[in-house]
MARMI-490210 format. One record per residue (C-alpha): residue number from 1; residue in one letter; chain; x, y, z. Coordinates in steps of 0.2 Angstrom, whole numbers, plus 2048, in hexadecimal, padded with zeros to 3 digits. Layout:
BEGIN
num,residuo,cadena,px,py,pz
NUM,A,A,X,Y,Z;
...
//
This chain:
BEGIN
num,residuo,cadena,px,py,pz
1,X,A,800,800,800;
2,X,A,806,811,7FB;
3,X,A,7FE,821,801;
4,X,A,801,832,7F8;
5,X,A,7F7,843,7FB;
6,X,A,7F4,853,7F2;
7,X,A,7ED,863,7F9;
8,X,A,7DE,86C,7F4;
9,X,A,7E0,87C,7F8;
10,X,A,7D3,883,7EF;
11,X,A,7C6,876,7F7;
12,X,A,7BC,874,7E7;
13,X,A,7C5,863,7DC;
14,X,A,7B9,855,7DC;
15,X,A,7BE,844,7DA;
16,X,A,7C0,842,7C6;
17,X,A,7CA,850,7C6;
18,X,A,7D4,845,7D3;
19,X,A,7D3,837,7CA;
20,X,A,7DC,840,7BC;
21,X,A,7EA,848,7C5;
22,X,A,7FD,83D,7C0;
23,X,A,806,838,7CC;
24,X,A,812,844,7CB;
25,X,A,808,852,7D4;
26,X,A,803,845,7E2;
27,X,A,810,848,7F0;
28,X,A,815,837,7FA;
29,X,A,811,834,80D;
30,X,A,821,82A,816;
31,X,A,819,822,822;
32,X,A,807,820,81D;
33,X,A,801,82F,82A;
34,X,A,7FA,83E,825;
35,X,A,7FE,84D,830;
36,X,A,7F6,85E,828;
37,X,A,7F4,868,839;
38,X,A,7EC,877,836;
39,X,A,7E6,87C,823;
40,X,A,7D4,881,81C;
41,X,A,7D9,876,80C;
42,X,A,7D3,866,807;
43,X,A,7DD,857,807;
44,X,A,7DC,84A,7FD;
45,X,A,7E6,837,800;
46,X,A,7E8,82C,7F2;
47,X,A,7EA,819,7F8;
48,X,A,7F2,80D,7EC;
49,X,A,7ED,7FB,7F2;
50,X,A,7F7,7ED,7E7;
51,X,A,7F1,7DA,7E8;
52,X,A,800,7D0,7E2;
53,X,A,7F8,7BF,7E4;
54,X,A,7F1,7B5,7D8;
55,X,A,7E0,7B4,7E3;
56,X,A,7D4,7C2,7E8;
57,X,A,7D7,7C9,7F8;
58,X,A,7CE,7D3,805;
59,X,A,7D6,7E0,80D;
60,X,A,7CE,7ED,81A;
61,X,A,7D6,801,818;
62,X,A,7D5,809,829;
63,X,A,7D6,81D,82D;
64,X,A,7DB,81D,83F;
65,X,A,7D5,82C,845;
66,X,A,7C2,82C,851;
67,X,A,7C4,83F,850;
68,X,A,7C6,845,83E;
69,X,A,7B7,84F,837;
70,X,A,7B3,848,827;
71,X,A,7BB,838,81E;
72,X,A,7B4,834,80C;
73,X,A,7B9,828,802;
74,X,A,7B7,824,7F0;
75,X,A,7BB,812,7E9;
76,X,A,7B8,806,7D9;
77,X,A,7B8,7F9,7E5;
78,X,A,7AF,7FC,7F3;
79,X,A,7A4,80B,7F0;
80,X,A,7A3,81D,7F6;
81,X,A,7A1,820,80C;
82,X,A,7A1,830,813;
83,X,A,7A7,82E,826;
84,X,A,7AE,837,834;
85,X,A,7AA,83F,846;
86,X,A,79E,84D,83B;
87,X,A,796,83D,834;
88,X,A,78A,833,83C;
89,X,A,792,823,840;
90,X,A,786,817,83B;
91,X,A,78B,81C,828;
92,X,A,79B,815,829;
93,X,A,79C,803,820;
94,X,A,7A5,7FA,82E;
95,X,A,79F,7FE,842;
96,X,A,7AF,803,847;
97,X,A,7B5,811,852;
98,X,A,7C3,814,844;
99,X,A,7BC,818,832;
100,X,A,7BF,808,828;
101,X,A,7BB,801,817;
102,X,A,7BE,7F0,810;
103,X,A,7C6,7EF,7FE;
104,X,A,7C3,7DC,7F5;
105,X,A,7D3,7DB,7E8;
106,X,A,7D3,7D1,7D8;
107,X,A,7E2,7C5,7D5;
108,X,A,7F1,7D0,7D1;
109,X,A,7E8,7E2,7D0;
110,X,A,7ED,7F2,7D7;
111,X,A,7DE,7FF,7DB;
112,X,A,7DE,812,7E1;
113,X,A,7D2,818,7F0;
114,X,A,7CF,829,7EE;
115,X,A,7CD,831,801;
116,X,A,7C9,844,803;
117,X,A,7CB,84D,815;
118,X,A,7C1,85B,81A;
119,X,A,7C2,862,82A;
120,X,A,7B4,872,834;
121,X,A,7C2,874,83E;
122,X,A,7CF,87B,834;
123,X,A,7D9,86D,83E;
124,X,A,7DD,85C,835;
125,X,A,7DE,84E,842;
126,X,A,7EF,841,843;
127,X,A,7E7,834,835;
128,X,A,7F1,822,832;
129,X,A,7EC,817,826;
130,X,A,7EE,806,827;
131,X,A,7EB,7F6,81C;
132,X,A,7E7,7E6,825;
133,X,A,7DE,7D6,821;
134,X,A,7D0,7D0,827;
135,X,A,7DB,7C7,833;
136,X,A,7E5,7D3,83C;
137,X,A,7D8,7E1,83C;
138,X,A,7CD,7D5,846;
139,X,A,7DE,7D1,851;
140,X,A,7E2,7E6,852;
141,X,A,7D0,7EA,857;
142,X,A,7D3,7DC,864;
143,X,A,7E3,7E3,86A;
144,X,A,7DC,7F5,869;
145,X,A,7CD,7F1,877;
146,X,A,7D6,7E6,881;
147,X,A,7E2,7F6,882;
148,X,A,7D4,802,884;
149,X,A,7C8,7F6,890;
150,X,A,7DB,7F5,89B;
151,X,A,7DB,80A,89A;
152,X,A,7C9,80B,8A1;
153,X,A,7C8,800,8AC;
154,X,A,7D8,804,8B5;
155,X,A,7D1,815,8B4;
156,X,A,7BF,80F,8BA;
157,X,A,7C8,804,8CA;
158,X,A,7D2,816,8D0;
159,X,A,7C1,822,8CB;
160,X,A,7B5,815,8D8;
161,X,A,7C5,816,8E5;
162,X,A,7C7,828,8E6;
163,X,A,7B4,82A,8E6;
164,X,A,7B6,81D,8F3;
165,X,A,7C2,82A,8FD;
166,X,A,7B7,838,8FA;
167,X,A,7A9,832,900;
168,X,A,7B1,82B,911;
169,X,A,7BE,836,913;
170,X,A,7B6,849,90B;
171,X,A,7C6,84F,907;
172,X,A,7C9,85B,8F9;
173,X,A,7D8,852,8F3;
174,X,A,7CF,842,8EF;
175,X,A,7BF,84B,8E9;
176,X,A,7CC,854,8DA;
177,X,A,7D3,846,8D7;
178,X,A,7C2,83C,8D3;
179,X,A,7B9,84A,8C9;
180,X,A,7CD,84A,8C0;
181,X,A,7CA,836,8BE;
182,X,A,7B9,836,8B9;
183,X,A,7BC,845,8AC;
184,X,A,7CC,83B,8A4;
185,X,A,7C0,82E,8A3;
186,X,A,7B3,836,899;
187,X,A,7BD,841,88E;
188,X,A,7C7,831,889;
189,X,A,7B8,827,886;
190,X,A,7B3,835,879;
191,X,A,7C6,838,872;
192,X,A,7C5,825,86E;
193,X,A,7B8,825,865;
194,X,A,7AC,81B,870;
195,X,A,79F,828,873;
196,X,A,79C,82A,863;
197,X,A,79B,816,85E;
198,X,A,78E,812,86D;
199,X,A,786,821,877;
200,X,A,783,82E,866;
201,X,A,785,826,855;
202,X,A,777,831,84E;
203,X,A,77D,841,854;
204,X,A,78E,846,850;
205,X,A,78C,859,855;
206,X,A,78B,852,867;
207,X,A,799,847,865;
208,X,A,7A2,858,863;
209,X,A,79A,860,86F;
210,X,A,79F,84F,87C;
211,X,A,7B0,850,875;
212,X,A,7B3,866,878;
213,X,A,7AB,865,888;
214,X,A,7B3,854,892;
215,X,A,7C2,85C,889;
216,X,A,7C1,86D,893;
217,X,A,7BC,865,8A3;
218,X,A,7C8,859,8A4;
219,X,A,7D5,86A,8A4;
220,X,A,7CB,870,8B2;
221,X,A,7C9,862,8BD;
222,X,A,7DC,85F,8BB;
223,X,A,7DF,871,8C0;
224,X,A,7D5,870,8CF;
225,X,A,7DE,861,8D3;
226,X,A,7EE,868,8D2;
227,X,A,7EA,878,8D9;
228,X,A,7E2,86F,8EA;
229,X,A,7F1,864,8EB;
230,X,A,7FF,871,8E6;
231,X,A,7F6,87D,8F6;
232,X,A,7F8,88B,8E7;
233,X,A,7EE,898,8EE;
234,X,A,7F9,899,8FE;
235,X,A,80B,895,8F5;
236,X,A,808,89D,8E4;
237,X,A,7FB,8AB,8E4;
238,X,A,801,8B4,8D4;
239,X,A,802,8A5,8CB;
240,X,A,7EE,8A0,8D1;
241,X,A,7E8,8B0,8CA;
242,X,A,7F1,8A9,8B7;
243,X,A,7EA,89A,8B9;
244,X,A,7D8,8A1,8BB;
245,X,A,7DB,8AC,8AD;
246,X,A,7E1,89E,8A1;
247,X,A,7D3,894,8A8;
248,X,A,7C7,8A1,8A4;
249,X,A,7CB,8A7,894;
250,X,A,7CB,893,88F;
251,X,A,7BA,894,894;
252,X,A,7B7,8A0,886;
253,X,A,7C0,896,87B;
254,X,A,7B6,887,87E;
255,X,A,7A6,894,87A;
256,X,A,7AF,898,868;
257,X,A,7B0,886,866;
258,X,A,79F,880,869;
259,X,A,799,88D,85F;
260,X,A,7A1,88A,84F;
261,X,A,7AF,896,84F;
262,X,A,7BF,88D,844;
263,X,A,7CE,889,84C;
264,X,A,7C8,88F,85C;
265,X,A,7CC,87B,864;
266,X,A,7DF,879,85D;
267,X,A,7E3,892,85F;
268,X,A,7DB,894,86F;
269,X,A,7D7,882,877;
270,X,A,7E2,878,877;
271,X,A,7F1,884,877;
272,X,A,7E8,88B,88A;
273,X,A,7E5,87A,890;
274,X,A,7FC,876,88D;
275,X,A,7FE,887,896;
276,X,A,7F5,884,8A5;
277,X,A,7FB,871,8A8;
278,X,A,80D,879,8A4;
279,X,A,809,888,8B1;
280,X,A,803,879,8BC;
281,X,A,813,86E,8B9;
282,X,A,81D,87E,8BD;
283,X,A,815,87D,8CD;
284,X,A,819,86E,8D2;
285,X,A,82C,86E,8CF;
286,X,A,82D,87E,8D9;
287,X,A,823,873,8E6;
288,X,A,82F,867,8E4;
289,X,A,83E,86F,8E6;
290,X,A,838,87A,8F4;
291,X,A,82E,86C,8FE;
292,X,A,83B,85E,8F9;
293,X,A,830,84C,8FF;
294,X,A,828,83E,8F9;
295,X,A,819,842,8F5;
296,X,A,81D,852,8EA;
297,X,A,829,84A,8E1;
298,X,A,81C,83B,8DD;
299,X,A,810,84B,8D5;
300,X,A,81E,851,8CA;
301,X,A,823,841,8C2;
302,X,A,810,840,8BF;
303,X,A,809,850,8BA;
304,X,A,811,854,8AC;
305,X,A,808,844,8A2;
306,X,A,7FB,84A,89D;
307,X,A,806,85A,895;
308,X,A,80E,84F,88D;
309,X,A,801,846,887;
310,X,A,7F8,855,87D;
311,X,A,806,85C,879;
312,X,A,80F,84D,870;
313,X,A,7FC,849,867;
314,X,A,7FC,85C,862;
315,X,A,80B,85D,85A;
316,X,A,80D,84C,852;
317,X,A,7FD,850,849;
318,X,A,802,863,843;
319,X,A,811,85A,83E;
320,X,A,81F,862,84A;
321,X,A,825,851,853;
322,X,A,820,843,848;
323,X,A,81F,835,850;
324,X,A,81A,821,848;
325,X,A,812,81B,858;
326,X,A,7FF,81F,85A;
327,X,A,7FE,82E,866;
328,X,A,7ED,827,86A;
329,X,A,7F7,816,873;
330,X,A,805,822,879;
331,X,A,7F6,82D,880;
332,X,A,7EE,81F,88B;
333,X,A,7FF,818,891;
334,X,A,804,82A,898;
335,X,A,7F4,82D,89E;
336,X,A,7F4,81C,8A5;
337,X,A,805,822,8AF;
338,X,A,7FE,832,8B4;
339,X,A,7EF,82A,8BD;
340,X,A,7F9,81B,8C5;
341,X,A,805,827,8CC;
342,X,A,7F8,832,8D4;
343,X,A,7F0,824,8DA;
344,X,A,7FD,81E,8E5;
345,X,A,800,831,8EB;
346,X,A,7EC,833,8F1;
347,X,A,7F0,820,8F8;
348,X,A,7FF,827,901;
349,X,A,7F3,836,907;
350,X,A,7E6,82A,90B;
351,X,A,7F1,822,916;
352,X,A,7FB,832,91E;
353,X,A,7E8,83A,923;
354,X,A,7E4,828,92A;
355,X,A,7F7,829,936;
356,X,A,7F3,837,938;
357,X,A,7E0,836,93F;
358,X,A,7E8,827,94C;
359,X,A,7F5,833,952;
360,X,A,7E9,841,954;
361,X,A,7DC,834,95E;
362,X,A,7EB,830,96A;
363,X,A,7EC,842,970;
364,X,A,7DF,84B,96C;
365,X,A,7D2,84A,978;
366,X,A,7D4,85E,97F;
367,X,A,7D2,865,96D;
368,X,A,7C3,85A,96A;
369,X,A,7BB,862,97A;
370,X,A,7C4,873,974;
371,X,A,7B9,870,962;
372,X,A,7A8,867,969;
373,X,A,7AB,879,975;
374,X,A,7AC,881,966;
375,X,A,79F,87B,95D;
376,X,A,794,87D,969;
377,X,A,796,88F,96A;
378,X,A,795,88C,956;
379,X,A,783,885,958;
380,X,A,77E,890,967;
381,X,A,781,89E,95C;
382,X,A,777,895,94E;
383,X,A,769,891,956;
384,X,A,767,8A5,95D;
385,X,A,769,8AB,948;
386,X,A,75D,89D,946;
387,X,A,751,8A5,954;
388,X,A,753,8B5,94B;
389,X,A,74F,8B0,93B;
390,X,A,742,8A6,943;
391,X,A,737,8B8,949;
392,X,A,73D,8C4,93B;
393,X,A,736,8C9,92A;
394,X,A,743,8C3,91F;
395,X,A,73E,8D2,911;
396,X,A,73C,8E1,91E;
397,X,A,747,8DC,92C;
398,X,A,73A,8E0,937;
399,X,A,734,8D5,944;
400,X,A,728,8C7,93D;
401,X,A,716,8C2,941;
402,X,A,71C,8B4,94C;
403,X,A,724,8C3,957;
404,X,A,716,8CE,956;
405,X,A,709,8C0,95D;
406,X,A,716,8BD,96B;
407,X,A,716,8D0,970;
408,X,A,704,8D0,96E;
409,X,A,700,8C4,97A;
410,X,A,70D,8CE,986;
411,X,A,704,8DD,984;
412,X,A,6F3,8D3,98C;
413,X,A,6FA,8CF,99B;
414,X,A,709,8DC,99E;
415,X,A,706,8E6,9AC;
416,X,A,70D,8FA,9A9;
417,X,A,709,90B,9B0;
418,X,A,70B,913,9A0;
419,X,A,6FD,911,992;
420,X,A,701,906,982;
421,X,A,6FB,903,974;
422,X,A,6F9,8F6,963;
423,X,A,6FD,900,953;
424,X,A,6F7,8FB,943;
425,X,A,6FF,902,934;
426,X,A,6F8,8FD,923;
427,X,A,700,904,911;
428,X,A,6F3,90D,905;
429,X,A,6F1,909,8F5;
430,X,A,702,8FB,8F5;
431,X,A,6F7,8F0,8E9;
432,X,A,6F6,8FF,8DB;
433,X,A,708,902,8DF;
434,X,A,70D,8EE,8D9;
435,X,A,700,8F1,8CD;
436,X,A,709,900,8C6;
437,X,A,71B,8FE,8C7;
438,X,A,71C,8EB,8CA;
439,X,A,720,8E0,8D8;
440,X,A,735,8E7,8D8;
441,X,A,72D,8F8,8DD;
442,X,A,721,8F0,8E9;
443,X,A,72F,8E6,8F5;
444,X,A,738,8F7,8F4;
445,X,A,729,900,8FA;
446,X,A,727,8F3,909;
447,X,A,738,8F4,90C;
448,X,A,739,909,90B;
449,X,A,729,909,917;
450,X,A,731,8FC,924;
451,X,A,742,906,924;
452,X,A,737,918,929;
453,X,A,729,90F,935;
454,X,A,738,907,93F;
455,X,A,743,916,941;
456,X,A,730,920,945;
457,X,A,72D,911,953;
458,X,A,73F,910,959;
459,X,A,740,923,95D;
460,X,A,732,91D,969;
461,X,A,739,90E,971;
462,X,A,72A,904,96A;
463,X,A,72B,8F4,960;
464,X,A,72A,8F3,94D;
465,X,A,721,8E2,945;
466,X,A,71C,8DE,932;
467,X,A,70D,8D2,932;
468,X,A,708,8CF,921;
469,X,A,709,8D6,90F;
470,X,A,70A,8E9,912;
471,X,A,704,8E9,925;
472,X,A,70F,8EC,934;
473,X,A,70A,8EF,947;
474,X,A,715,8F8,953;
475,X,A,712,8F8,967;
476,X,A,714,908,96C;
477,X,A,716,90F,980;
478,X,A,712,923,988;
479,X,A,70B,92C,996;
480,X,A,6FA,92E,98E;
481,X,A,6F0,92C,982;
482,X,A,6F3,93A,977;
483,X,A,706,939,978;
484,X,A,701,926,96F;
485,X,A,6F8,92F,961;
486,X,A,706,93B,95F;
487,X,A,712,92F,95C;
488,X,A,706,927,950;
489,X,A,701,937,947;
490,X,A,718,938,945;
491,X,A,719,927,940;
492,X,A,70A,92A,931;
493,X,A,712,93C,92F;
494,X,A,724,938,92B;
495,X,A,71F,928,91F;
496,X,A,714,934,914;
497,X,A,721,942,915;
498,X,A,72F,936,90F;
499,X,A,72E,930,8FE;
500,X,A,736,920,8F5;
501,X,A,742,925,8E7;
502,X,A,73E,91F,8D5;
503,X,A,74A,91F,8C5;
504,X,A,73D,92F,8C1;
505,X,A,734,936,8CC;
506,X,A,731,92E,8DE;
507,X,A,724,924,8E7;
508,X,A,718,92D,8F7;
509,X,A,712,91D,901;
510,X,A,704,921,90F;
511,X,A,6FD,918,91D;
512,X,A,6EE,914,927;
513,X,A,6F0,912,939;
514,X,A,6E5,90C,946;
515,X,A,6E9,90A,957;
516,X,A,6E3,903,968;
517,X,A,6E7,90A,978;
518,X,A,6EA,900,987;
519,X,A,6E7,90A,998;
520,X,A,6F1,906,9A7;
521,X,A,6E7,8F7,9B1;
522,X,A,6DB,8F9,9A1;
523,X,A,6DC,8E4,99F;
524,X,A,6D6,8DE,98D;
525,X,A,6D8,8CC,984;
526,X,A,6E6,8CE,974;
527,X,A,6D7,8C9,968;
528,X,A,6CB,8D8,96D;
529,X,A,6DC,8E5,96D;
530,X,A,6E0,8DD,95A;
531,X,A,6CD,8DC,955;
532,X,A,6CC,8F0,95C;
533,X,A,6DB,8F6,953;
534,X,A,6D8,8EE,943;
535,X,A,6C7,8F7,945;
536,X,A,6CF,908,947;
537,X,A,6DA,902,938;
538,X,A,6CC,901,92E;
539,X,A,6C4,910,932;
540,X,A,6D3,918,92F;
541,X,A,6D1,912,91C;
542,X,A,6BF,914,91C;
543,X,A,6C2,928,91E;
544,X,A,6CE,92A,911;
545,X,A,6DF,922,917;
546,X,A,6EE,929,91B;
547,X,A,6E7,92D,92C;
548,X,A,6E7,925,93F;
549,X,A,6D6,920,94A;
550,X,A,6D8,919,959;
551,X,A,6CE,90C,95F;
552,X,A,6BB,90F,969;
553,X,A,6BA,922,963;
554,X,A,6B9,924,94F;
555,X,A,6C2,933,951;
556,X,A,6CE,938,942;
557,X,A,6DF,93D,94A;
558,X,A,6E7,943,939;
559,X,A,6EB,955,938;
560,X,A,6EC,955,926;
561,X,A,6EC,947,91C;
562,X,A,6FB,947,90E;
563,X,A,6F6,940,8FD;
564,X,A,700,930,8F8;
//
């Protein structure tokens, strides 16, 4: 088998023009692989497939790439296939994860394939073509998922024993190092082709999508990891805020991918992804050489894998560092490495925490009395926000209605030589003001009201409540009777005389106040003081609102009423 290509840098030959083309403008590939990198051309390969035998053989031409866009294939022998990762994969001839045809040779014959490469991209993928027969493609499939089912399930064994760790132990360490494991795991099982073959064979866009996104959050997992365990907020501050910039602007670059903007995967993607790995591996040799040990030794030998990794894929398939292995293999035995090595460094953790957990139980029994100490003062303090939450208005800040049946119920059966009273304080017209400016308006309304009521009830050492909707109460305390009204009469006065700020214009809220007084030895039931007062309330809005009447006389105590 001979492979040969030709560029189509105007994107527009079809097949019979290629046909036609002599050898001579074909350009041979040395060893089989095509590496085009980065180029908005078309390719085209020309496979020559000689049979020498006096017999008809079958032969089966594989493209070894799960991640090139479009593969199509033109052939007198075995027909025309378009494949690919754009294409759905149940158009390819043979259910492979790798596009493969099978060519049938006559006795001593020589036939061309015609193969064209497009890409969306802008980015050809590393592409190997290989002949096998029937007989060592089934061997080489063989070989290729016993490899691959090794790589997952060795990943699959470490993901269910740091989820294992995680769960019993809650430390940050092992939960990175799972959500690293278990997005290694998925973004493999996409790069591989595997996805595609048995969870999405109709829908290539989402492959992509699988493929872009794994991809991304494989980089963040592993930079989370790395950042917990390298302690890089404390030891390298600076560096932190580069690694959140690089992580950020990949973010972006992730966004340009998914939304079909060229070349953003192999300009912005994966070049950020090498930067902050290398940023991270940095890390760990200053680590290294400034906290010399064991354990950050074991981290520096291992991180740099997965660098390693991408970067030899990248460049072997731009063309930079050929190299005649499969990068795909070379991939899964690093990545392999990398995981087996942090294994045995969360092992070594795993048993440092449990050492150190026996030692602490030795000698420890004062701090844990110092910490159930502190804790309860935690839960004592707690259970008193708790309290208060429990008897305020969460919206107004003001005491709730919970408080305000409590202090109620005080006021029945409290014994004072000073004259009190219930105060009832409704809002006019607060339905016409959601109606009109919208519910937004209306909480700031409540809230605007609430502020001036309190500070009007405060100046008067009495209590502030909101009981519902646009209704508060206060219980207020004076000499006399009159001196209760007077404080009314400020409360009502200073509301209307304070209006709410709007974006043009601003907003004059009124009230209605009725009020119950309680004479000193006068004993009444909290129902008939509420009932009395919410009478008086009602009066109040019967006459025209924005007024106060106390309970038992009708009288109207405004001086002169202010219009809302």
């Amino acid at each position: 088998m001979e492979v040969f290509y030709f560029e189509d840098s105007g994107r527009d030959l079809a097949v019979y023009d290629i046909a036609r083309m002599n050898l001579a403008q074909w350009q041979l590939l040395p060893d089989d692989t095509a590496r085009f990198g980065i180029s908005n051309s078309t390719y085209w390969l020309k496979v020559v497939v000689t049979n020498q035998s006096e017999h008809s053989r079958s032969r089966l031409l594989e493209f070894s790439s799960t991640t090139q866009d479009y593969i199509e294939v033109y052939s007198e022998l075995a027909g025309h296939y378009k494949m690919g990762d754009r294409v759905p994969f149940d158009e390819r001839p043979l259910q492979s994860i790798t596009p493969t045809i099978e060519l049938t040779l006559p006795p001593l014959s020589s036939t061309d394939v015609w193969v064209k490469l497009n890409t969306e991209g802008g980015f050809f993928e590393l592409l190997p073509v290989k002949l096998h027969t029937k007989e060592e493609w089934a061997q080489h499939q063989l070989e290729r998922n016993f490899l691959f089912g090794m790589f997952f399930g060795s990943l699959a064994i470490m993901l269910v024993y740091g989820l294992t760790l995680s769960i019993v132990l809650k430390n940050t360490n092992f939960i990175t190092y799972s959500a690293y494991l278990f997005t290694a795991l998925l973004c493999t099982f996409f790069y591989y082709g595997f996805g595609f073959r048995w969870l999405w064979p109709e829908w290539p866009t989402l492959n992509f999508w699988a493929l872009q996104i794994s991809y991304t959050a494989l980089i963040l997992a592993s930079s989370l990891f790395a950042e917990r365990f390298l302690n890089i907020r404390q030891h390298f501050p600076v560096l932190r805020s580069v690694l959140q910039l690089l992580i950020g602007l990949m973010l972006v670059s992730l966004v340009l991918t998914l939304s079909g903007v060229h070349l953003a995967t192999m300009a912005m993607l994966i070049p950020l992804s090498m930067q902050i790995l290398a940023l991270l591996s940095g890390c760990a040799v200053v680590t290294a050489w400034r906290l010399p040990g064991w354990t950050n030794l074991l981290f520096l030998l291992a991180w740099p894998c997965l660098l390693i990794c991408i970067g030899l894929s990248f460049a072997n398939a731009l063309g930079w560092v050929p190299i005649a292995l499969d990068t795909k293999y070379l991939l899964s035995g690093l990545f392999t490495v990398e995981m087996q090595l942090l294994g045995i460094l969360i092992s070594k953790q795993f048993y440092q925490l449990r050492n150190d957990l026996v030692s602490a139980r030795s000698d420890s029994s004062r701090q844990m009395n110092l910490e159930v100490m502190a804790r309860n003062k935690e839960l004592e303090v707690l259970n008193q926000k708790l309290k208060e939450q429990a008897y305020c208005d969460a919206m107004t800040g003001l005491k709730n209605r919970r408080s305000f049946r409590y202090a109620l119920d005080k006021l029945e059966i409290e014994v004072s030589g000073q004259t009190r009273a219930l105060v009832l304080i409704d809002l006019d017209h607060f339905k016409s003001i959601n109606d009109r400016f919208g519910h937004q308006v209306g909480d700031r309304a409540l809230k605007h009201a609430a502020k001036i009521i309190d500070q009007s009830v405060s100046l008067v050492h009495g209590q502030c409540f909101r009981v519902g909707g646009e209704e508060f109460a206060a219980m207020l305390t004076a000499p006399d009777q009159p001196g209760l009204v007077a404080q009314c009469e400020m409360i009502r006065h200073k509301l209307a005389q304070t209006p709410m700020p709007l974006e043009s214009g601003s907003l004059h809220i009124t009230a209605s106040i009725g009020i119950k007084t309680v004479d000193p030895g006068q004993f009444e039931s909290s129902r008939q003081i509420y009932q009395q007062a919410d009478t008086a309330l009602y009066q109040a809005k019967r006459q025209g609102r924005n007024r106060v009447c106390e309970a038992g006389l009708g009288n109207d105590f405004a001086e002169s009423p202010i219009p809302a």
